[in-house]
Structures are given as C-alpha cells and as structure tokens.
MOPAC internal coordinates of N, CA, C and O (Angstrom, degrees):
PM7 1SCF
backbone

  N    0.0000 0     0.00 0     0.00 0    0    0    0
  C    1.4534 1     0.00 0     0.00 0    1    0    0
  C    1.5280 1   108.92 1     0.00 0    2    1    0
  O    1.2310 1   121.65 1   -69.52 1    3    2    1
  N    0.8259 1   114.45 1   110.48 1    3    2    1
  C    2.2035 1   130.19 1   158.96 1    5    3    2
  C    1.2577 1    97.80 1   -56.69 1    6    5    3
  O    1.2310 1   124.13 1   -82.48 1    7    6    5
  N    1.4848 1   109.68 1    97.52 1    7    6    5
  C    1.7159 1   111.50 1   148.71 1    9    7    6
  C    1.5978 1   105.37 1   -96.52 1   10    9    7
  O    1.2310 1   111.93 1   -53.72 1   11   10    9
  N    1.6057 1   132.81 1   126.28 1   11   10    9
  C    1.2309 1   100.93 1   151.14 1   13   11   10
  C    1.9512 1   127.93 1  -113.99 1   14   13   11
  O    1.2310 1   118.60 1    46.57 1   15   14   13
  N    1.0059 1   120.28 1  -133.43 1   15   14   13
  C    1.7178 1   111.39 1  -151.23 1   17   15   14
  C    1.1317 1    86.96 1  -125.86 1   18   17   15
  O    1.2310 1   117.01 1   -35.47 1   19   18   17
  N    1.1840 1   123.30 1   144.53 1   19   18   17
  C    1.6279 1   110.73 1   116.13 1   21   19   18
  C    1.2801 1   120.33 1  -154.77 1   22   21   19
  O    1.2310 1   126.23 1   -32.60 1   23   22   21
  N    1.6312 1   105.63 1   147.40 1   23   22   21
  C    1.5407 1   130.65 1  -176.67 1   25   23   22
  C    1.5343 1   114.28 1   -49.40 1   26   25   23
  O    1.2310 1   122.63 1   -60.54 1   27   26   25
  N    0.9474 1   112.57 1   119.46 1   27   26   25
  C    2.1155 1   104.77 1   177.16 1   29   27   26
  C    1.6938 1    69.67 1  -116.40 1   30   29   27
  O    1.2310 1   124.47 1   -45.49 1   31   30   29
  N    1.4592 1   109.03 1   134.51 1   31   30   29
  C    1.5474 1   129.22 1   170.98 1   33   31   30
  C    1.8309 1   107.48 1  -139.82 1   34   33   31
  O    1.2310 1   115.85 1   -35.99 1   35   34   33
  N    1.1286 1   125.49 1   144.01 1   35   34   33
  C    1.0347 1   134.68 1   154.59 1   37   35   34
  C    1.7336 1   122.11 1   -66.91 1   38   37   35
  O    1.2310 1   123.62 1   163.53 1   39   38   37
  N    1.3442 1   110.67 1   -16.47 1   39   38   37
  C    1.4147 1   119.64 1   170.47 1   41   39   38
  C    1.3873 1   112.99 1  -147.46 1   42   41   39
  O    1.2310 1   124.19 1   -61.72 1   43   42   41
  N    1.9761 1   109.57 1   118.28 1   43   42   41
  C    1.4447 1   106.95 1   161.51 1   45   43   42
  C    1.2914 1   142.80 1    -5.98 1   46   45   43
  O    1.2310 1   130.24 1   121.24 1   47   46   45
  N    1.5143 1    97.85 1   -58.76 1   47   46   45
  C    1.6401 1   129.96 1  -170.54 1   49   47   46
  C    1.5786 1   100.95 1   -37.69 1   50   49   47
  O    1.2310 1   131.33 1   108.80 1   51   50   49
  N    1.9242 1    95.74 1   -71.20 1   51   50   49
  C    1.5879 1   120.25 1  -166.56 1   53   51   50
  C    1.3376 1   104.80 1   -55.96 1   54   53   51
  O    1.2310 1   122.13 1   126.09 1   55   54   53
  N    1.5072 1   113.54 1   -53.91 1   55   54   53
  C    1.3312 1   104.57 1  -163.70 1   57   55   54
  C    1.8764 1   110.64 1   -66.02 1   58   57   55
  O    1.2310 1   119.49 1   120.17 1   59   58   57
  N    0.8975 1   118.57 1   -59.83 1   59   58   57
  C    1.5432 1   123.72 1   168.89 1   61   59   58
  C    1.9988 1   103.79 1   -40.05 1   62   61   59
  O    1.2310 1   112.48 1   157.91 1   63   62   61
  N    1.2426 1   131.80 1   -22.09 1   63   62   61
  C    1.3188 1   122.91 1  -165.92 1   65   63   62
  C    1.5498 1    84.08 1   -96.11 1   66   65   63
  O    1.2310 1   115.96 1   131.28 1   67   66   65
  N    1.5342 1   125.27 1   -48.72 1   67   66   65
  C    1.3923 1   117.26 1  -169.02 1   69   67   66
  C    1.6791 1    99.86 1   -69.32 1   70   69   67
  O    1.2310 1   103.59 1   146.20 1   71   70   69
  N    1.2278 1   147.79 1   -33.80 1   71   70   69
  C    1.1298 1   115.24 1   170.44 1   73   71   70
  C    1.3649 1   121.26 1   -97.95 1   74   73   71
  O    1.2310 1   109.98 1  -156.13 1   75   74   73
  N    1.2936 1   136.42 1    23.87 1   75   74   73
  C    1.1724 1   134.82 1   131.44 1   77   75   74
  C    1.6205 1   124.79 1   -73.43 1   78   77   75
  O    1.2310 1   119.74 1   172.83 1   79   78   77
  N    1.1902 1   118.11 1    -7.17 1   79   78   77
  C    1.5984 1   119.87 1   168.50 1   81   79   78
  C    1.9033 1   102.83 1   -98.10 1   82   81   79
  O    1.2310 1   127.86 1   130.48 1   83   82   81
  N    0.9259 1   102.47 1   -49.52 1   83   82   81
  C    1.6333 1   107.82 1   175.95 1   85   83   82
  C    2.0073 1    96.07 1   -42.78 1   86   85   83
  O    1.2310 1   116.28 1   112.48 1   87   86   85
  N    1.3826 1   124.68 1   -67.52 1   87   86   85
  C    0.7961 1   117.39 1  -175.19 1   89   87   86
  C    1.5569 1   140.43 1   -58.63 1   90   89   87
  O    1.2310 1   127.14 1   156.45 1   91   90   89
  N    1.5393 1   103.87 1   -23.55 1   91   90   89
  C    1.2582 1   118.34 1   166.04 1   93   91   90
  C    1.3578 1   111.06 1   -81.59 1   94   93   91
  O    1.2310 1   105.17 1   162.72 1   95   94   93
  N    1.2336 1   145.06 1   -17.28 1   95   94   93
  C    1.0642 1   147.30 1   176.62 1   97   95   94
  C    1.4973 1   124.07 1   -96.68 1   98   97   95
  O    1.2310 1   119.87 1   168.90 1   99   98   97
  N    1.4164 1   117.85 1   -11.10 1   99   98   97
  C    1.3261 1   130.90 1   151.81 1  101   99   98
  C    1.6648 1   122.29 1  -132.98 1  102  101   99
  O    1.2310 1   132.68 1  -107.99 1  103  102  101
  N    1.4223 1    93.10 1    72.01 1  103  102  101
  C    1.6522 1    90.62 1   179.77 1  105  103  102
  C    1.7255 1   121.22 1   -68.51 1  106  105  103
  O    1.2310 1   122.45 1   172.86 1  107  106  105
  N    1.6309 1   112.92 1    -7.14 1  107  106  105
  C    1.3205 1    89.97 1  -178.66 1  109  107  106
  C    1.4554 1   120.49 1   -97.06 1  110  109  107
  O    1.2310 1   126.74 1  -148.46 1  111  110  109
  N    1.4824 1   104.64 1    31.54 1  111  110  109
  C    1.3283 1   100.16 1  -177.78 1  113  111  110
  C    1.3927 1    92.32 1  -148.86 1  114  113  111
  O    1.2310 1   120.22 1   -30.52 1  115  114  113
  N    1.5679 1   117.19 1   149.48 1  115  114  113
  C    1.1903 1   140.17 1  -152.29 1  117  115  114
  C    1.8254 1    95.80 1  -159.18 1  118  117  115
  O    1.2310 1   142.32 1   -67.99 1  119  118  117
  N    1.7121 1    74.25 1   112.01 1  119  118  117
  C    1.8593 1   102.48 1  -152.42 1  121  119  118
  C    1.7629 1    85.23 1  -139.45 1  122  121  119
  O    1.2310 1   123.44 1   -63.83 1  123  122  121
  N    1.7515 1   111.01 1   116.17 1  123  122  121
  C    1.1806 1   126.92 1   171.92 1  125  123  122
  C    1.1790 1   104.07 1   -60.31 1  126  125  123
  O    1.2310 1   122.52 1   -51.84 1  127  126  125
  N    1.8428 1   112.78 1   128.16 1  127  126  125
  C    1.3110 1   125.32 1   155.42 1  129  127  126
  C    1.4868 1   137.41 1  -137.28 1  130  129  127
  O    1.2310 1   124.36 1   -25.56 1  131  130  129
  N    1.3438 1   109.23 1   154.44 1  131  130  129
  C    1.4601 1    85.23 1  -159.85 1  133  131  130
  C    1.7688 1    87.10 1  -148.33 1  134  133  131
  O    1.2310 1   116.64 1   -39.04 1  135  134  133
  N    0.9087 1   123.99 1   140.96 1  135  134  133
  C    1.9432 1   144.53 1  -145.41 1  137  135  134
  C    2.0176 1    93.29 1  -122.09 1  138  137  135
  O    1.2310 1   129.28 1   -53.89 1  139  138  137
  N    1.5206 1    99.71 1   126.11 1  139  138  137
  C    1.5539 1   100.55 1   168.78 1  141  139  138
  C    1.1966 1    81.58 1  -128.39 1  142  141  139
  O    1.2310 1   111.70 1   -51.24 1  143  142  141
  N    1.4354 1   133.25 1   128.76 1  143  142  141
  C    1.3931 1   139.27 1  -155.69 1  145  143  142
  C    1.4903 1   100.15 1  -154.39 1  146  145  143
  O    1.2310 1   114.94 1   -14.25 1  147  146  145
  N    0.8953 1   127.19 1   165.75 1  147  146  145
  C    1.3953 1   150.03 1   126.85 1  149  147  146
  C    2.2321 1    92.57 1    71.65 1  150  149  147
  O    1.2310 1   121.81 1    -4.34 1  151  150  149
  N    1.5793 1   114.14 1   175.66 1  151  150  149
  C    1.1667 1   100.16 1   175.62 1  153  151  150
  C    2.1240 1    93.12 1  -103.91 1  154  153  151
  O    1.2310 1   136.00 1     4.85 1  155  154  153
  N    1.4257 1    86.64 1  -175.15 1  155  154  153
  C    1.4351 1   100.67 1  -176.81 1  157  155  154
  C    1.4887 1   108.58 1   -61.98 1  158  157  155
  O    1.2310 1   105.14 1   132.82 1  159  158  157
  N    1.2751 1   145.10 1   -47.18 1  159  158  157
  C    0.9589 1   131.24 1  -156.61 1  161  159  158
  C    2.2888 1    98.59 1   -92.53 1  162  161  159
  O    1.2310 1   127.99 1  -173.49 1  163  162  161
  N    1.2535 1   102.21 1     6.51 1  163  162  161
  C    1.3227 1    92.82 1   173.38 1  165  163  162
  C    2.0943 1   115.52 1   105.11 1  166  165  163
  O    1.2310 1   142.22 1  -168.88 1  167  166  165
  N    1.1864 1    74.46 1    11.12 1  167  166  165
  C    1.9507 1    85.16 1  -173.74 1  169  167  166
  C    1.0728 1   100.22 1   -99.71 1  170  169  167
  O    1.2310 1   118.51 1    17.25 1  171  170  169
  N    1.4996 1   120.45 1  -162.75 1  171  170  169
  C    1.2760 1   129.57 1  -166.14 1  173  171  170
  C    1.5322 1   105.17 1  -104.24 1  174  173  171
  O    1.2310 1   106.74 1   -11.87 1  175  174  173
  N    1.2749 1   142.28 1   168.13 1  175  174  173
  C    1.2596 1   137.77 1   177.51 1  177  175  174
  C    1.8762 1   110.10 1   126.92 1  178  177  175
  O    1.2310 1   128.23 1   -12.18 1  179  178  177
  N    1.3226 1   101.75 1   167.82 1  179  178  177
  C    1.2386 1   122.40 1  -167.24 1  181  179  178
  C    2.1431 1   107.50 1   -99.46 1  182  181  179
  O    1.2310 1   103.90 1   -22.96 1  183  182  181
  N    1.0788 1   147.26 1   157.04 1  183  182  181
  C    1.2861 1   161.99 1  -171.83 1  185  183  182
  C    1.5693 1   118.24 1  -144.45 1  186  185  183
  O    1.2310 1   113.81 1   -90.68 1  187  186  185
  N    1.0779 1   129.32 1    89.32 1  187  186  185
  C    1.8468 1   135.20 1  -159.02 1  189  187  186
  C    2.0945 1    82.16 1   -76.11 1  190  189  187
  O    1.2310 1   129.07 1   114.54 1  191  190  189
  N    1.2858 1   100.12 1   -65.46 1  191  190  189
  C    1.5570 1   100.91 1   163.10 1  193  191  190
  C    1.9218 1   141.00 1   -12.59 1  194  193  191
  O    1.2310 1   138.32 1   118.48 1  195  194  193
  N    1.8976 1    82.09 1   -61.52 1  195  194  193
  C    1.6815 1   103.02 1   176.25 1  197  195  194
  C    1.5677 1    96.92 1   -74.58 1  198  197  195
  O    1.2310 1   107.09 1   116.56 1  199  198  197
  N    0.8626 1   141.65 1   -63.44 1  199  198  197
  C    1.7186 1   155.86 1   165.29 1  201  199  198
  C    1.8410 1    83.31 1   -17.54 1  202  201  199
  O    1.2310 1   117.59 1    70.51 1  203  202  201
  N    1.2207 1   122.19 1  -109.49 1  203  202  201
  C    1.7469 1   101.40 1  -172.83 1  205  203  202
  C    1.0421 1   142.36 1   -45.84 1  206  205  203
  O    1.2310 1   119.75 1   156.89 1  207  206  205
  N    1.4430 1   118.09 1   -23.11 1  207  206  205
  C    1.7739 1   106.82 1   161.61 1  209  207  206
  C    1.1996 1    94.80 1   -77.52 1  210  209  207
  O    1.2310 1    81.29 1   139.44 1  211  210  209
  N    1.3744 1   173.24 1   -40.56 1  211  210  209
  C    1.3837 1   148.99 1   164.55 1  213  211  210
  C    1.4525 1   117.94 1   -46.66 1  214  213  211
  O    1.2310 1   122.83 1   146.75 1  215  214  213
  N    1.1963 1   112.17 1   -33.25 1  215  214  213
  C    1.6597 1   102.67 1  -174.40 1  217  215  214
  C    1.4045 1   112.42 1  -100.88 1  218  217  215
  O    1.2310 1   122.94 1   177.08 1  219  218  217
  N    1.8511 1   111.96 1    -2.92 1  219  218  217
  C    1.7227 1   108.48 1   170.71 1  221  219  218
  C    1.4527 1    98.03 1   -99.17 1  222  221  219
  O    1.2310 1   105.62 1  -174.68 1  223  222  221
  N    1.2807 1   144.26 1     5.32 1  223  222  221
  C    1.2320 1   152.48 1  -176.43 1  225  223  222
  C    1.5710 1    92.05 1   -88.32 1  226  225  223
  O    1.2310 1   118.37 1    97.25 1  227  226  225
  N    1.4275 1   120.71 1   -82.75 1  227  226  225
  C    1.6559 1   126.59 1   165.13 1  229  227  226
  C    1.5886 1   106.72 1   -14.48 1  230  229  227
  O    1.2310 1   123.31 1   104.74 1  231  230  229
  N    1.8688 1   111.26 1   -75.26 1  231  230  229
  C    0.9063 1   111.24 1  -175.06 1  233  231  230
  C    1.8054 1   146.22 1   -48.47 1  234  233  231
  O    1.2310 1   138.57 1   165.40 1  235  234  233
  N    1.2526 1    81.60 1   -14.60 1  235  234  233
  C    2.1247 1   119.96 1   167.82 1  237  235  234
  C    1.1670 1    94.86 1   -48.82 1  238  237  235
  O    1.2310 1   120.81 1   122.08 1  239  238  237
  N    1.6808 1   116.05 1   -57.92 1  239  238  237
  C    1.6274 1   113.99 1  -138.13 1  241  239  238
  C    1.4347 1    94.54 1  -139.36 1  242  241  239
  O    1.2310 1   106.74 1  -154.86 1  243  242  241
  N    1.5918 1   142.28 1    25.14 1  243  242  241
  C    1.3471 1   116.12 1   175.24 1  245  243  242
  C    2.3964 1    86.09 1  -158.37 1  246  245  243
  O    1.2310 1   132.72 1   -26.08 1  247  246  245
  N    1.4361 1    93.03 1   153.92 1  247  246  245
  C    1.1060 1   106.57 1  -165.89 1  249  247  246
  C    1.9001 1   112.17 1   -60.87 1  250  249  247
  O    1.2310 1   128.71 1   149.37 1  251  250  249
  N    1.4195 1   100.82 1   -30.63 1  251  250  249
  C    1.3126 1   112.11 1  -166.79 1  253  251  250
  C    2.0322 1   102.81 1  -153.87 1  254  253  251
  O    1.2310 1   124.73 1   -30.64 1  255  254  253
  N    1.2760 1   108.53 1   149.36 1  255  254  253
  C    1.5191 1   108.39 1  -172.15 1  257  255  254
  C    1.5191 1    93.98 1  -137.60 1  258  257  255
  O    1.2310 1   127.23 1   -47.32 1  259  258  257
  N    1.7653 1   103.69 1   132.68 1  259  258  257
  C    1.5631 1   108.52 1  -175.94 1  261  259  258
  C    1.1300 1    90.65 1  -103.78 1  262  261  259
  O    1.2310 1   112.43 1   -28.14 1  263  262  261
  N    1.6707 1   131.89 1   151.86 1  263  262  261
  C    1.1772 1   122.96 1   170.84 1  265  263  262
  C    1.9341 1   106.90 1  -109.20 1  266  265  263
  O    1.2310 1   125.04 1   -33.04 1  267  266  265
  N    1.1763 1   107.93 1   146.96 1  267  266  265
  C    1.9835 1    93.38 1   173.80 1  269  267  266
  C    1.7253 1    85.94 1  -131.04 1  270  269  267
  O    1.2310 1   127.60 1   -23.35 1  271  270  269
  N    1.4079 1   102.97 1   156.65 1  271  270  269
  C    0.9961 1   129.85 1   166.41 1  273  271  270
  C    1.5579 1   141.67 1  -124.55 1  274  273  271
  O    1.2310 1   118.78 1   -38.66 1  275  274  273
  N    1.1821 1   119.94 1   141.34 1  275  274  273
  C    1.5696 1   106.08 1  -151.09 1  277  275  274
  C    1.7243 1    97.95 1   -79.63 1  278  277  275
  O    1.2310 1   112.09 1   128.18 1  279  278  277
  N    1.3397 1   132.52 1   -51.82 1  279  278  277
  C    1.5414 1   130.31 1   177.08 1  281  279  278
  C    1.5485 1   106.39 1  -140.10 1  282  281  279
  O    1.2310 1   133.82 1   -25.59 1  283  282  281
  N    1.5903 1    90.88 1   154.41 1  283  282  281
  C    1.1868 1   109.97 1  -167.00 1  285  283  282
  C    1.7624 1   135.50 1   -30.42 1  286  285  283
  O    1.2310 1   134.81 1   160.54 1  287  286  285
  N    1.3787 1    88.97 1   -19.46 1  287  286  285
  C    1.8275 1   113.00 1   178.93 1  289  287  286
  C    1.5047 1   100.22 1   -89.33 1  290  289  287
  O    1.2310 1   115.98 1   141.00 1  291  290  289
  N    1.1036 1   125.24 1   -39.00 1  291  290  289
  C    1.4783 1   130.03 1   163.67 1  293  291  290
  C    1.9789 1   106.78 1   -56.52 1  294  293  291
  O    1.2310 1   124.54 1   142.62 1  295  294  293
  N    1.2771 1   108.88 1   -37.38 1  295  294  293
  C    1.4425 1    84.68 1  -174.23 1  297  295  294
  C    1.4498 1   104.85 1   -99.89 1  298  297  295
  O    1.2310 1   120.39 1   177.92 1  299  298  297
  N    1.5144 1   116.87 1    -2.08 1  299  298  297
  C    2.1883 1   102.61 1   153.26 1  301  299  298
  C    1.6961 1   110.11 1   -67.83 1  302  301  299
  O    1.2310 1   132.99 1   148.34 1  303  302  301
  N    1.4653 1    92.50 1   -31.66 1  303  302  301
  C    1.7349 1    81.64 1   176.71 1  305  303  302
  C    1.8522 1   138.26 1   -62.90 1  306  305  303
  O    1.2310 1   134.41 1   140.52 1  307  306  305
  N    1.5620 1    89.74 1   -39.48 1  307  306  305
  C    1.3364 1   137.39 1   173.15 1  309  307  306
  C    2.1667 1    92.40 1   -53.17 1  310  309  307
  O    1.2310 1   130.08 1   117.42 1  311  310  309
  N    1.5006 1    98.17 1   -62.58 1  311  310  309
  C    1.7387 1   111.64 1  -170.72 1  313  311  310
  C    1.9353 1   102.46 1   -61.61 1  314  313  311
  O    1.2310 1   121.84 1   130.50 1  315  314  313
  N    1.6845 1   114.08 1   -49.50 1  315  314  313
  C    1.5690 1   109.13 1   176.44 1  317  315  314
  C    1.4194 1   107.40 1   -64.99 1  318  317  315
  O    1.2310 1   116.23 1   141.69 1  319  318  317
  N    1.2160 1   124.78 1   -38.31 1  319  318  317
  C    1.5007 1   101.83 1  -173.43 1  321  319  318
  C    1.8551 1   114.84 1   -75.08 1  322  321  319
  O    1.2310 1   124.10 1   159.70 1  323  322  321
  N    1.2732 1   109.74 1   -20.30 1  323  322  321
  C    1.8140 1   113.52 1   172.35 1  325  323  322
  C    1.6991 1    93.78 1   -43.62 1  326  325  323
  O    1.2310 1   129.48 1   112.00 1  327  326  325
  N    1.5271 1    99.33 1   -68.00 1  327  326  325
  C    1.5998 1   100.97 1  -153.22 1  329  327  326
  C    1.5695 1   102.71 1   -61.46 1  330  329  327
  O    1.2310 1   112.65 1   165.75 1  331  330  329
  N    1.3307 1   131.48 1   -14.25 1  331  330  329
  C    1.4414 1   133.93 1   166.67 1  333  331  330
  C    1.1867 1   120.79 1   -81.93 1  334  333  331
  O    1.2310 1   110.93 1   169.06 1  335  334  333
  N    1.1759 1   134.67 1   -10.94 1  335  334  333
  C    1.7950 1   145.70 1   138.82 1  337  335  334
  C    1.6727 1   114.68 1   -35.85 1  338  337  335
  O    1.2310 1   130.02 1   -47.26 1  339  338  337
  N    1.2369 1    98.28 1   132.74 1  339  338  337
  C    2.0731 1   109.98 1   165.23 1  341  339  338
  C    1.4964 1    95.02 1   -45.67 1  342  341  339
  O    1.2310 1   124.92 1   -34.47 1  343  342  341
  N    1.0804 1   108.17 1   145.53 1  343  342  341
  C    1.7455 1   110.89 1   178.12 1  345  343  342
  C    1.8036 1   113.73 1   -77.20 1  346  345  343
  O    1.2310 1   123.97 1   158.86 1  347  346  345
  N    1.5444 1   110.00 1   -21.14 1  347  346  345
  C    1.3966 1    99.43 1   158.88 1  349  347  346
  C    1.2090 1   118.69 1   -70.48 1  350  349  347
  O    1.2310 1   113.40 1   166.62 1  351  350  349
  N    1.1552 1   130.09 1   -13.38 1  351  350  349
  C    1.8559 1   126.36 1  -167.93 1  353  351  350
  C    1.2854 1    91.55 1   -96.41 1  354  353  351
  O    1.2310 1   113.65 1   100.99 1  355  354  353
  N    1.3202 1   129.61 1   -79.01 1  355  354  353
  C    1.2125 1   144.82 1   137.55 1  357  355  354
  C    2.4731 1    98.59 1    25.14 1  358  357  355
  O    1.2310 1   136.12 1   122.16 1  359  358  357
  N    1.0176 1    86.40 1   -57.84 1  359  358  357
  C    1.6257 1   107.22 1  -175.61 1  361  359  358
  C    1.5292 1    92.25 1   -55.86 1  362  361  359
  O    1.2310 1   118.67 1    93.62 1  363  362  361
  N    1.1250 1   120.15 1   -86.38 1  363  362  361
  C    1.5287 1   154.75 1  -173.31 1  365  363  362
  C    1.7301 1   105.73 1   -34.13 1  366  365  363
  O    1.2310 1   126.56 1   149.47 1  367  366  365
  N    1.4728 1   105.00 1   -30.53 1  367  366  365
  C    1.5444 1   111.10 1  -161.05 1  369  367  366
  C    2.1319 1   119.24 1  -103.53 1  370  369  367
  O    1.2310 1   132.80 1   -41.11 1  371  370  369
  N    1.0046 1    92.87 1   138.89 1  371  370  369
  C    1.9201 1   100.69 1  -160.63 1  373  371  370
  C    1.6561 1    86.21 1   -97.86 1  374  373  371
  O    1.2310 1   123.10 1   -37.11 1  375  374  373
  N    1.1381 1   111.65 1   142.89 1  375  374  373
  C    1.4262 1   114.63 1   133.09 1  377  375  374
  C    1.6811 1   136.55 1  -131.71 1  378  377  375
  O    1.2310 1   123.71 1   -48.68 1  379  378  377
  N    1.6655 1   110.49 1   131.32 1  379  378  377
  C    1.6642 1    91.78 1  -145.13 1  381  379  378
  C    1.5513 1    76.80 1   -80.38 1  382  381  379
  O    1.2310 1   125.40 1    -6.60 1  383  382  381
  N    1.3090 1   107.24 1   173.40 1  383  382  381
  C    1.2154 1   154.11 1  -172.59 1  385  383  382
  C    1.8170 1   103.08 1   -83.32 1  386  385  383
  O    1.2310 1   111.98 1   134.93 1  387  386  385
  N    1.3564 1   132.73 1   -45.07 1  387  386  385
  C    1.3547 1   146.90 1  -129.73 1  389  387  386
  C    1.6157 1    92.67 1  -125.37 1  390  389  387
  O    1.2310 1   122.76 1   -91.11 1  391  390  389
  N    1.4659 1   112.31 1    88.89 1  391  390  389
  C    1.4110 1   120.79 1   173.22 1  393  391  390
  C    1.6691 1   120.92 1   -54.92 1  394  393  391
  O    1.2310 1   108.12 1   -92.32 1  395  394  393
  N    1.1875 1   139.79 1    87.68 1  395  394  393
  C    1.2872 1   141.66 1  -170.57 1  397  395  394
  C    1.1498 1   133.70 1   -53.89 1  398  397  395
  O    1.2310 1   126.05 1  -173.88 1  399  398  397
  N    1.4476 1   105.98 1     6.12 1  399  398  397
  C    2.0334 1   127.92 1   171.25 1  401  399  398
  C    1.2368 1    88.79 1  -108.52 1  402  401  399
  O    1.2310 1   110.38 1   108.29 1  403  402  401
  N    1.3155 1   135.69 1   -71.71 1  403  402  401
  C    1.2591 1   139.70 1  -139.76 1  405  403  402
  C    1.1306 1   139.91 1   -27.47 1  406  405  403
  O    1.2310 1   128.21 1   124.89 1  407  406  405
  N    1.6572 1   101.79 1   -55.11 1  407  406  405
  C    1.5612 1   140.11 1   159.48 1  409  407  406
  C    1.7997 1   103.20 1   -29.05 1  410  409  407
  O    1.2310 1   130.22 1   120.51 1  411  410  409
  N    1.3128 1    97.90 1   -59.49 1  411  410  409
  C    1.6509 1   103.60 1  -162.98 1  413  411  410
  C    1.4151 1   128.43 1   -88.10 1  414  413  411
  O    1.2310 1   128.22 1   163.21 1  415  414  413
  N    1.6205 1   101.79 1   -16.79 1  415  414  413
  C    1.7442 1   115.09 1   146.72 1  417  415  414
  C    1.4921 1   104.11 1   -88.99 1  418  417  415
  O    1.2310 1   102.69 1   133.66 1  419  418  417
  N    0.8651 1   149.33 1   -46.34 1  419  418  417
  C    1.7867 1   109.90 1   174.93 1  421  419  418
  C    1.3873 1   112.74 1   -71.91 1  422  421  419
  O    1.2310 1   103.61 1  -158.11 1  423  422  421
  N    1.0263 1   147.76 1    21.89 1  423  422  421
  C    1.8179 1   150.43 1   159.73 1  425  423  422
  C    1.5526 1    95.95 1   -82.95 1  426  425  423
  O    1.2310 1   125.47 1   120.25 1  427  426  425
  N    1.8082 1   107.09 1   -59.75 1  427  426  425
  C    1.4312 1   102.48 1   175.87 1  429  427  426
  C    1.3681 1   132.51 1   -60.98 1  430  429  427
  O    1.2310 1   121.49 1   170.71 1  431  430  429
  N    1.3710 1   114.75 1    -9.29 1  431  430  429
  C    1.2634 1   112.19 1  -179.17 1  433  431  430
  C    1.4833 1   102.76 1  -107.89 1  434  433  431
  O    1.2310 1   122.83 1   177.13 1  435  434  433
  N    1.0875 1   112.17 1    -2.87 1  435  434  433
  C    1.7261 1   114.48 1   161.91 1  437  435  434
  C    1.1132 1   113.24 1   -83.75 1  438  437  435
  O    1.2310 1   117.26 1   157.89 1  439  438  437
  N    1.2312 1   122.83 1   -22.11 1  439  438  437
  C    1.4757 1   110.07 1  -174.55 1  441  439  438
  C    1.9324 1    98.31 1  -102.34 1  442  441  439
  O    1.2310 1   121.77 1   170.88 1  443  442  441
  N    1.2581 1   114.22 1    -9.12 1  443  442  441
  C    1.2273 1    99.09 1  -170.58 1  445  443  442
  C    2.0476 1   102.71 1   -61.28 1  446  445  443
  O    1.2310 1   139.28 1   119.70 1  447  446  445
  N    1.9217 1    80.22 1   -60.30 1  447  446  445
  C    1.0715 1   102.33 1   162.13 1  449  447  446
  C    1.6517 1   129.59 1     2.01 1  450  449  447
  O    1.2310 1   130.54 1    96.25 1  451  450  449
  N    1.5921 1    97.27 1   -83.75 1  451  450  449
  C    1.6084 1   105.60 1  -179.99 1  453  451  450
  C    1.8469 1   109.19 1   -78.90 1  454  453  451
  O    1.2310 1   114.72 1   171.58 1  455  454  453
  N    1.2484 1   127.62 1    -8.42 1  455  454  453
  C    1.1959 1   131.45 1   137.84 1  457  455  454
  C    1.7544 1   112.88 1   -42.08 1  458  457  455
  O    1.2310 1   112.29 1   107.44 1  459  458  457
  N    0.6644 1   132.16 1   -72.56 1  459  458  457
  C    1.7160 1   131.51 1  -179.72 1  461  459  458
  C    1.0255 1   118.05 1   -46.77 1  462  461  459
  O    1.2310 1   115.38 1   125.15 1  463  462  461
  N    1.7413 1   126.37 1   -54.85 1  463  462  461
  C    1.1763 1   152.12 1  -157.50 1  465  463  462
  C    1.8334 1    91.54 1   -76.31 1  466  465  463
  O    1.2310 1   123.58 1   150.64 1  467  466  465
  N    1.1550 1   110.73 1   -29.36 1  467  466  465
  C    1.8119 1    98.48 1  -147.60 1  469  467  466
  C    1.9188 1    91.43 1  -128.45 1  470  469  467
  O    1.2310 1   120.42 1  -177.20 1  471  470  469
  N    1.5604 1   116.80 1     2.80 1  471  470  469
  C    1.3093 1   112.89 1  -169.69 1  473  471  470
  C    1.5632 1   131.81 1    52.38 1  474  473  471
  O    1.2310 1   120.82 1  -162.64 1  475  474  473
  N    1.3718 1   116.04 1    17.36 1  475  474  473
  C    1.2014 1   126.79 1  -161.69 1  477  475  474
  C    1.9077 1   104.41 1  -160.18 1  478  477  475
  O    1.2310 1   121.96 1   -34.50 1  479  478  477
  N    1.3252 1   113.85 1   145.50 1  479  478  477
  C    1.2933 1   122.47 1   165.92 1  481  479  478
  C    1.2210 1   127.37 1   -91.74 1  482  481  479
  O    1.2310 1   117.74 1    21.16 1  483  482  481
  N    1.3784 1   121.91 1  -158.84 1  483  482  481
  C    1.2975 1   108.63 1  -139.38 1  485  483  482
  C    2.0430 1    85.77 1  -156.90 1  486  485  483
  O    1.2310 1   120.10 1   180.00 1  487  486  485

C-alpha cells in the first residue's frame, strides 16, 4: 500500500529541511511527499488551501495520505482543509495528532523560561 506525506509547516525552510533529513536518514524507502509550507508571499504561516492541493496531488498517485504538522495551529489548518477535501479523499486521508516542531519549541520556552526566573541557563 502507497501512503504518502505531507508536511503542513508554518515555514518553507523547516518543512523542505525536515524532508531532506527524513530522506537522508531513510534512503531505502521512497515515500511520496509533498510540503504545504510557508504563506504565498514567502512569510511564515499556515494555508488550509495549500494543505489540499498537496494532499489531492498525493491523492492522484498513492492509496492513502498521512498528513503531519509542524504546531498546533498547523494541525487546525491541517483539520479545515480535511473537511474541504472530496469525501472519498477525505476517506483515504490521516491526520496525526503529534505536531513535529512543537515538542522542541515548548522545551525552548521552558528553558527560556527558567532562564529569567533563575538569571542563569541551563
């Protein structure tokens, strides 16, 4: 079964860097992906829009499309564009739950955090 991916990122940059590390790190598998990243004019931000032409593009050519998202605003975006999908694709399509930035900006903002609080890092 062909599942393929795609990145919902708040920034180009990340999303294109996370699947260029994904790919170097599992070369023996060759897993369709496709990145709705960044806004149109090149800033930072989310696209409910870009999110379905990436996942009816997938949906062209692979049995099922997981979507990941980098933070939590990425996965309401990630959630409006599902319900804006054909309801067969719509069928076919995952969205994980587990924002794949997220994790590592709230660590940083924990540590900024006790940085302030304590005058000292960590």
């Amino acid at each position: 079964m062909s599942v393929g991916i795609v990145l919902v990122s708040h920034s180009r940059a990340l999303a294109e860097a996370a699947v260029d590390l994904a790919r170097r790190l599992i070369v023996a598998v060759d897993v369709p992906v496709e990145t709705a990243a960044g806004l149109a004019d090149g800033g930072l931000g989310t696209d409910p829009g870009a999110v379905v032409e990436a996942v009816e593009r997938l949906g062209e050519r692979c049995e099922g499309v997981l979507v990941l998202a980098d933070l939590g605003s990425g996965v309401m975006s990630a959630e409006m564009a599902l319900e804006m999908l054909d309801p067969a694709l719509a069928e076919r399509t995952r969205l994980s739950a587990a924002p794949f930035v997220e994790g590592a900006a709230r660590r940083l903002r924990r540590r900024r955090d006790r940085q302030g609080s304590s005058g000292r890092g960590r």
